[in-house]
N, C-alpha and C positions, 0 to 999 in steps of 0.2 A: 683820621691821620692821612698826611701825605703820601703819596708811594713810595717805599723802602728807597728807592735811589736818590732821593732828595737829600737821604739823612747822612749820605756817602758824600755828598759832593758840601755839605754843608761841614760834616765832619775831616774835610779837604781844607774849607775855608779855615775853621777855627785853629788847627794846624798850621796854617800858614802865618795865621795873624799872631800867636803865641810863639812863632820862630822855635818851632820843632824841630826836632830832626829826620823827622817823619819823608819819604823823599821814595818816590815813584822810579825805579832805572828807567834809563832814556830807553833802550832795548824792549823792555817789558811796555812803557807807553808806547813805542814802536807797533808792536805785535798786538796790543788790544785795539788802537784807532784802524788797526787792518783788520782785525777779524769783525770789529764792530761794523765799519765801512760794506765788507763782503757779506753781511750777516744782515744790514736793514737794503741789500740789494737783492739778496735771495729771496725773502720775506716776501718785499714786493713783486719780483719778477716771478712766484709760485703763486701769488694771488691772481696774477693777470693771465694765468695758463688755461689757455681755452678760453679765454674774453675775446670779441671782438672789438681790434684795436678801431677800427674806423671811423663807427658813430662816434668815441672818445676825441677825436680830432678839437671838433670845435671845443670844447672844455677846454682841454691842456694847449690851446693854442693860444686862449685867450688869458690861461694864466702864465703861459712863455711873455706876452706879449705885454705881462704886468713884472716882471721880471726885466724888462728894457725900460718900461716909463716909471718905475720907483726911483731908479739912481738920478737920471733925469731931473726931477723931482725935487731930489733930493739935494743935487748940487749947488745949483744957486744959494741955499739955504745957509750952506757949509761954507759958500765961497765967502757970504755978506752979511750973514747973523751970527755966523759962527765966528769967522773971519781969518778962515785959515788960506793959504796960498793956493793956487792954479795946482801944485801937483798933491797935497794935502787933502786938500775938497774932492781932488776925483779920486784918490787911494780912500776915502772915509765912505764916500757915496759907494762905493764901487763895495765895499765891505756891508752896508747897511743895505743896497738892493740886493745884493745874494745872501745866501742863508746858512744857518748853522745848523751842522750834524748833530752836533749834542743836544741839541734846543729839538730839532726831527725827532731822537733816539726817545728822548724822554715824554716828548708828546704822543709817542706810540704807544709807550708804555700806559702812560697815564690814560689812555682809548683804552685799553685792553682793559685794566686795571677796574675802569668806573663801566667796559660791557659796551660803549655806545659804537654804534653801526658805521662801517666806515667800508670805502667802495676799495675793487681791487687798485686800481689806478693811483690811490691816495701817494705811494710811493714814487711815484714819476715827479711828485710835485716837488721834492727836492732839487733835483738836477735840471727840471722846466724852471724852475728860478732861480740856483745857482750859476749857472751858465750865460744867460744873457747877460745879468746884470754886471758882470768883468769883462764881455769881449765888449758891451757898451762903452762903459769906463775905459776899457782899453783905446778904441778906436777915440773917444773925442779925445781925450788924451793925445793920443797921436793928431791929429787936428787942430790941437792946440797949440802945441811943441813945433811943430812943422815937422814932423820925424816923418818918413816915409814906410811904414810897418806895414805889410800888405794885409789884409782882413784876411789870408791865409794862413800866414804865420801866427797873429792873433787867436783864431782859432785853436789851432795847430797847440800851442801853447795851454791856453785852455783847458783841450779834450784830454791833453796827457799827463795833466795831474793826477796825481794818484787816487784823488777821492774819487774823483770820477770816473776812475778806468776800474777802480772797485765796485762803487756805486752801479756803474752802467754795465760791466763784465756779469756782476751777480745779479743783476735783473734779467739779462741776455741768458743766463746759465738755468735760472729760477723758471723764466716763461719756456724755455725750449724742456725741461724736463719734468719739470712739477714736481709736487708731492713722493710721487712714487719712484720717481728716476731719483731724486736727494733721498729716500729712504736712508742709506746709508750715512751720510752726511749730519742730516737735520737733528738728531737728540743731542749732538754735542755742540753745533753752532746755534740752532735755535734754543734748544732746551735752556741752554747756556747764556740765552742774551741777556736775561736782566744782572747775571755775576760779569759779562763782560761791560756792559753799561754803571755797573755799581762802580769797579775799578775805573773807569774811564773818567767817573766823575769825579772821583778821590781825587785824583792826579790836577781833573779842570780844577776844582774846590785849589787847592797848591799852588795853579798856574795863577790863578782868580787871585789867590792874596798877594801874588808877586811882585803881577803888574801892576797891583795898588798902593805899594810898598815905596818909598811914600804917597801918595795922592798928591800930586802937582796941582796947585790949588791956582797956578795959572794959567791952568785952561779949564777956567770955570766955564765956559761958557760950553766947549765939546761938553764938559761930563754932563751941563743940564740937557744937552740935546741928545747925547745917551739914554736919559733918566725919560727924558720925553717921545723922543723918538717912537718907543715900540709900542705904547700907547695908541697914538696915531697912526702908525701901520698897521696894530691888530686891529683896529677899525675897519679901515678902507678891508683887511682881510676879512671882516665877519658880513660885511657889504658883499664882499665879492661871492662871499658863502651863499647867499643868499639871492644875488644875481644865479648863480648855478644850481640851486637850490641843492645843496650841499648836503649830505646826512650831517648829524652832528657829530662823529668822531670824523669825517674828512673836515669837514669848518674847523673843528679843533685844531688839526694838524695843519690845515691852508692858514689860521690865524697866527701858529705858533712861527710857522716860516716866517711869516711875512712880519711879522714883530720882534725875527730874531737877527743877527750879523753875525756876519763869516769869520772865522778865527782860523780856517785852518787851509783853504781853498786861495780866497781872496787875498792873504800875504802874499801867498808862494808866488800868485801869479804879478802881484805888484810891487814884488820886490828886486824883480826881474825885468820889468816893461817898466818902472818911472822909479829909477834910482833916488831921485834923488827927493821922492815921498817918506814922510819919518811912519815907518811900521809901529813903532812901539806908541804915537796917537791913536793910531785904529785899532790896535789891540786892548789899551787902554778903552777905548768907549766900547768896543763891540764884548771881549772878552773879560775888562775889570767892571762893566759897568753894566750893558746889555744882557751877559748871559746871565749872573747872576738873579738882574734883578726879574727876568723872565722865570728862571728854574726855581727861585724860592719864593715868588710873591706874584705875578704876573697871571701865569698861565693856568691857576685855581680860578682867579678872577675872569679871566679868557674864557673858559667852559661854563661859569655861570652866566657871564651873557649872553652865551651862543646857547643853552640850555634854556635859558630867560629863567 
């Protein structure tokens, strides 16, 4: 059997498609994508407490720096096969090089779940390739437009998204105090993460049948490269596993990023920096088509490879 969370986000989906009235408050989905958010940063910044960050260097630098060459990559692709426009191609790219929380949350889970070995560090790998791959997209963007956006403001923009100031605040909080300083804290946010993850996905399962509602069968061409896409990045991710020589619950988690897109990071920041990119395309591939097809079918297959 799958991990209990599958059956929440799947019992999300069937909800949605049956036009229930089944319906998550905005409030409530407010408060769990933040405690969730604060909850897989404490995780990791407690596992990293008392590691030495420096031999880590070269690893997380070189997967920062696969975090920049995916969108890359990826744009052309979007620009001429897929055939979407100059600000479309880089708002799609810019979603497909960075990566989804949900898609992190449940890889963690499914690590713990099947026991396989996974380093402290494995948590940095979110925000090491979340981050580039938007101030990337951002800057050509700006290059392409002629806008004058300074790689400060871009930043700036960025680092002060929410997921990230949760993400990187509870790593910061987790490494300076550890285990015994969260004493107080830990049984109700950790004990609590697979009820805060179950809800999370009810809500994605809801949001998943929204944006599919109906299926714009005119952009056949994004959805096959949805459907393809993650295939071919958890590739190059079980490669890159294997360049670092990975445990296999890190390859799991480095696979599952890299085969997953941003739904919740990568809008805010492009909906803000290239008006005039349509959000509900990349949410469409990354969230009606990516996550799904990652959290119910994908990333079983993902751990069998990487397990061989």
């Amino acid at each position: 059997m799958p991990d209990i969370v599958i059956a929440f986000f799947a019992l999300g989906l069937i909800a949605g498609i049956v036009k229930s009235d089944l319906k998550v408050p905005v409030a409530i989905y407010e408060t769990l994508s933040i405690l969730l958010m604060l909850t897989l940063g404490l995780k990791g910044g407690m596992a990293l407490h008392g590691v030495a960050l420096m031999p880590l260097l070269p690893e997380l630098s070189i997967i920062a720096m696969t975090g920049v060459i995916i969108p890359l990559l990826l744009y052309p692709v979007l620009r001429h096969a897929v055939q979407l426009s100059q600000d479309n191609a880089t708002s799609v790219a810019a979603h497909y090089g960075s990566v989804s929380a949900g898609t992190f949350a449940v890889a963690i889970a499914m690590v713990e779940y099947s026991g396989l070995a996974i380093t402290p560090q494995t948590t940095l790998y979110l925000v090491l390739l979340e981050l580039p791959a938007i101030v990337t997209m951002l800057v050509l963007h700006s290059k392409h437009s002629g806008t004058k956006s300074s790689l400060l403001v871009i930043l700036q923009e960025a680092l002060t998204s929410r997921g990230v100031l949760l993400l990187g605040g509870g790593m910061i909080i987790g490494w300076l105090y550890g285990h015994s300083g969260l004493s107080a804290i830990t049984p109700v946010l950790l004990g609590g993460f697979k009820t805060l993850l179950a809800l999370f996905l009810l809500e994605m399962g809801l949001c998943t049948a929204k944006v599919c509602s109906p299926l714009p069968f005119k952009q056949w061409r994004l959805m096959l490269f949805a459907l393809i896409a993650p295939f071919v990045l958890a590739s190059a991710g079980i490669a890159l596993s294997l360049l670092l020589s990975l445990p296999t619950g890190s390859a799991l988690v480095l696979t599952a990023l890299m085969a997953s897109a941003s739904y919740i990071a990568a809008p805010a920041a492009i909906r803000s920096a290239i008006p005039n990119a349509n959000i509900g395309l990349a949410l469409l591939a990354s969230l009606g088509i990516t996550f799904p097809l990652n959290v119910l079918i994908a990333l079983p297959l993902y751990q069998q490879w990487i397990i061989g």
